[in-house]
N, C-alpha and C positions, 0 to 999 in steps of 0.2 A: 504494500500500500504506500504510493503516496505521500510523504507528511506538508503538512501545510506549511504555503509558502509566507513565508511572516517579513513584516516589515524591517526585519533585523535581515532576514537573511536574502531582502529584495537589495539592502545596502551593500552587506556583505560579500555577494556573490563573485566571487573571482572571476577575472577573464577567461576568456575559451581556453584552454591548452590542451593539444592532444597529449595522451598516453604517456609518448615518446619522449616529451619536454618532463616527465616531470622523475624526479628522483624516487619518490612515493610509491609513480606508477612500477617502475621498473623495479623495486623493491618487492611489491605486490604480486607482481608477475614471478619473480624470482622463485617467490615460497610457494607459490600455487605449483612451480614445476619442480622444486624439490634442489637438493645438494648441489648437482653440477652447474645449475644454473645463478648460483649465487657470486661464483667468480665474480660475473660481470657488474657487480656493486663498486669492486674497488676503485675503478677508472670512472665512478660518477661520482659528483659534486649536486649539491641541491640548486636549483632553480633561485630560488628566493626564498628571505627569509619563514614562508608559507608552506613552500617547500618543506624546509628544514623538519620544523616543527611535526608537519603532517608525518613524516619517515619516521622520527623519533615516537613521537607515538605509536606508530604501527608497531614499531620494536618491545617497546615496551607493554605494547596489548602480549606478547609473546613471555615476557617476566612474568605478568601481573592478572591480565583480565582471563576471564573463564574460561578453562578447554574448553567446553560445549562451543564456544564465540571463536577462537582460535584455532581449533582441529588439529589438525595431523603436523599444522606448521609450528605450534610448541615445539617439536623437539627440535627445531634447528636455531632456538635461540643463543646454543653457543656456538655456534658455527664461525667458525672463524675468518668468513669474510661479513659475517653478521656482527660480531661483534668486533672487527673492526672498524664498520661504518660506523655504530653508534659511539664509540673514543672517540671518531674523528669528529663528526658531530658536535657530538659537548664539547669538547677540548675548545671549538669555535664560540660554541654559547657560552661556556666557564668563562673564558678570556674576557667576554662579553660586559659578566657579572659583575666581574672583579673586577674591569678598567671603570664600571659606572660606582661600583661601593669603592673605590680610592678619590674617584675623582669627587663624589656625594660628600669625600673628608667626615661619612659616618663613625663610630665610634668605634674605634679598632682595635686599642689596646685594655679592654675591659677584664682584665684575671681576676680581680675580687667578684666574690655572687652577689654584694649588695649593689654595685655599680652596674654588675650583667641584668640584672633585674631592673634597675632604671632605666639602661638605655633599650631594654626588649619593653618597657613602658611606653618610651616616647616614641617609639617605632611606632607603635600601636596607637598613637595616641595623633601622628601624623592622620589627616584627615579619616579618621572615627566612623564617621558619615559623609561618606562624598556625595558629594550632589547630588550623584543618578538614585541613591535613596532618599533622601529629601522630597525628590522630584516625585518618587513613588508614592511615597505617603500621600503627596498631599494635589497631585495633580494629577498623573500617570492617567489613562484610559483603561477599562480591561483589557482588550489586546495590548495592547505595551506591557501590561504588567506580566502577565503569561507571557510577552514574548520576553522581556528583562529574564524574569526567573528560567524560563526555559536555556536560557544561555548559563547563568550564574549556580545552576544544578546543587544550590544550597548554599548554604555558607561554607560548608567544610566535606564539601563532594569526596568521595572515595574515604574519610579519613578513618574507618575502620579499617580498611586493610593497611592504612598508611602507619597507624599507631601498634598495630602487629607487628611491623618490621622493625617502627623505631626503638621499638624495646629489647629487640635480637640483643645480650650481650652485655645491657644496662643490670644493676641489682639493687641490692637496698633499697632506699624510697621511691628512687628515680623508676625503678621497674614496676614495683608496687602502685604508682601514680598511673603510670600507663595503665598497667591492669584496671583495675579499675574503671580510667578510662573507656578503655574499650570495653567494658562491660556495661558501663552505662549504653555506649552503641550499640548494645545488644540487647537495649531495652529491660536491664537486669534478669533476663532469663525468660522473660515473657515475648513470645513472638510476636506478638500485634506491637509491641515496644519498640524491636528495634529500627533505628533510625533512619535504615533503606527503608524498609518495610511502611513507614509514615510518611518517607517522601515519595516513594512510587504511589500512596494513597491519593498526597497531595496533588502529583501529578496526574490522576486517573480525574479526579474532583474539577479542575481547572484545564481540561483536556487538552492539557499542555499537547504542541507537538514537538515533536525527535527532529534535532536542528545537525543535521549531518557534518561531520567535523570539516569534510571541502566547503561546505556554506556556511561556516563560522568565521569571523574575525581573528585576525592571525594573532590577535592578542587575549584572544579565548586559549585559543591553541598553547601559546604559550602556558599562560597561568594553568592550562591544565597537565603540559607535559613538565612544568614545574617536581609538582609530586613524583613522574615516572622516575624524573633525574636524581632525585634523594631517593629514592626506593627501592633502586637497582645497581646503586653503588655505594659500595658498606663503607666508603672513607669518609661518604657525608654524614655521618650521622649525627655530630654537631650539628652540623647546619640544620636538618631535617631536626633534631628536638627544636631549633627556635621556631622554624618555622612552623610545625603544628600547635606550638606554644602560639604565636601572630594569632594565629585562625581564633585559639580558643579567647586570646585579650580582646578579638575583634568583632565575633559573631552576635554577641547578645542585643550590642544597640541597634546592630543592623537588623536583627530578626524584630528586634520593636517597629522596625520603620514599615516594615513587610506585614505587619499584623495592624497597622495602622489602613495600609493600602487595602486589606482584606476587609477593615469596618467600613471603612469609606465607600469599597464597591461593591459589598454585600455580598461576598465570599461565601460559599456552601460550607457545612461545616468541616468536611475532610478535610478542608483544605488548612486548615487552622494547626490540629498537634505538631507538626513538623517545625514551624517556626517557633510557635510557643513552649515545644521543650528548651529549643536552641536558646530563645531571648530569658528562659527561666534558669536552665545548669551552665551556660557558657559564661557568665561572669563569674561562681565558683568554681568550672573548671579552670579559668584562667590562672585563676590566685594561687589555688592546689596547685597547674602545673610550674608555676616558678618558685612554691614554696618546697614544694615537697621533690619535683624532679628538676629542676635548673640548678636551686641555691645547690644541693646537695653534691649535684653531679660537677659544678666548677668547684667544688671546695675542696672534691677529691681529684678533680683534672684541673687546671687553671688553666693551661693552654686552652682547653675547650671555648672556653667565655668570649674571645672576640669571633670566633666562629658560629657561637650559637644566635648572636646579638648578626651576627652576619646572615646567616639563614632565616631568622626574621624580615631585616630589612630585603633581602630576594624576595619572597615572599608579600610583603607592603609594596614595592616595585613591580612587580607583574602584576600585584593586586588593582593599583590605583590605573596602570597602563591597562588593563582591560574596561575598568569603570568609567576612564573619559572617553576610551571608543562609543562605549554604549551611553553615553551622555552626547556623546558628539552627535548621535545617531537617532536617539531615541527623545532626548532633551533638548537638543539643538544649538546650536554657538551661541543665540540671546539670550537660553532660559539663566533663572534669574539662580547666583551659588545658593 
């Protein structure tokens, strides 16, 4: 079937390209024909930074998303012309990070946990509420608002599998913190609870549609192939605690803004648990996650802290960079901050 053509993805829609232009396609094509055919990755470069992104996702559908979703080409995620595109790849996007967190002059040299913990504050604390939820609450139409969330996939999309991995190797509070965590996303044991389980509700309720990753905005892309990049290389795992730490200091106001827009447009009731858990335990998981896993974990690592306070602000960066696309788009260059 189908999915509806939304005003997000009438903006978004990429130029024509055939097949052959694109690195993605010839990736795609590669795993559909199996081993011998992956050679020919190594003599490609991506198209553009659309490109980039779209490959690197695919890759990481191969780490991360469902066999039933990925089939028989699981097994060639370590393939070694596979996982030399994806090094080559990030080592591009890494450089990327790193020339904009030197040159941001954000805060780099943070070893103490009471300092890691102020400047993973002020990260957080960098626009709070951007616009495009502002806009929501109090102006947004219902197609914009279905099309904004249809893009934005929650506040903390994936972050149960993401909080599985970031705990791989953590102990003491820090691992403890995460548990937990992720057991809240599990609805604490109750299936109609966990946290997929109320946004696919939500999304049944507001008949949201499926925004195909080629008709997303390359800065969707990005913020989403964010997570694949901490999730599939164990050397981030600094960076990946600050960054799921970001989501959880970030989530709660933003989910107020989105239960504002749900009064206003008189929102069916399914649609409502999903945000009203997030805007209820996301400002006490925030606190828990720098009390009990950040302070503990730089006190026992110090080198960690400018790394962690670094995986935040990645995270705030790609964040804000997707939120003015969809303000550019959906809000427009006059609406008012």
């Amino acid at each position: 079937m189908t999915p509806p053509v939304t005003s997000l993805t009438r903006t978004h829609r990429p130029p024509a390209q055939t097949p052959a232009q694109t690195l993605a396609a010839a990736l795609a094509a590669a795993l559909a024909d199996g081993d011998g055919a992956l050679d020919v990755l190594r003599t490609l470069a991506p198209a553009d930074r659309r490109d980039r992104f779209l490959t690197l996702l695919a890759i990481y559908d191969l780490h991360t998303a469902p066999l039933q979703v990925v089939g028989d080409a699981a097994r060639l995620q370590g393939h070694p012309a596979v996982a030399e595109l994806k090094y080559r790849l990030e080592a591009d996007w890494l450089a990327e990070l790193e020339l904009a967190w030197v040159e941001a002059g954000a805060l780099s040299d943070a070893a103490d946990p009471d300092r890691v913990v102020k400047a993973m504050r002020a990260v957080a604390a960098r626009d709070r509420l951007p616009a495009a939820y502002r806009w929501l609450a109090r102006e947004a139409s219902w197609s914009e608002l279905v099309d904004f969330l249809a893009l934005e996939g929650g506040p903390d999309g994936g972050f149960d599998d993401l909080v599985a991995v970031c705990q791989v190797g953590l102990s003491g509070s820090a691992k403890l913190e995460l548990g937990k965590n992720y057991w809240d996303e599990m609805g604490g044991g109750d299936p109609d609870g966990v946290h997929t389980v109320l946004h696919q509700r939500m999304a049944a309720a507001l008949r949201m549609p499926h925004i195909p990753r080629d008709e997303q905005p390359v800065e969707a892309l990005e913020r989403s192939a964010l997570g694949g990049l901490l999730a599939t290389n164990r050397w981030l795992q600094p960076e990946m605690l600050g960054a799921l730490g970001l989501l959880e200091l970030q989530a709660g106001p933003r989910c107020r803004l989105v239960l504002q827009a749900f009064d206003r447009l008189g929102a069916p009731a399914d649609a409502y648990p999903f945000y009203a858990e997030h805007a209820e335990v996301d400002p006490v998981h925030g606190k828990d996650w720098m009390d009990k896993a950040v302070v503990p974990t730089v006190a026992e690592r110090p080198d960690w802290g400018p790394r962690i306070v670094k995986g935040a602000w990645w995270r705030a960066t790609v964040n804000l960079a997707f939120f003015e696309a969809v303000r550019r788009d959906l809000v427009g260059e006059s609406s008012a901050a």
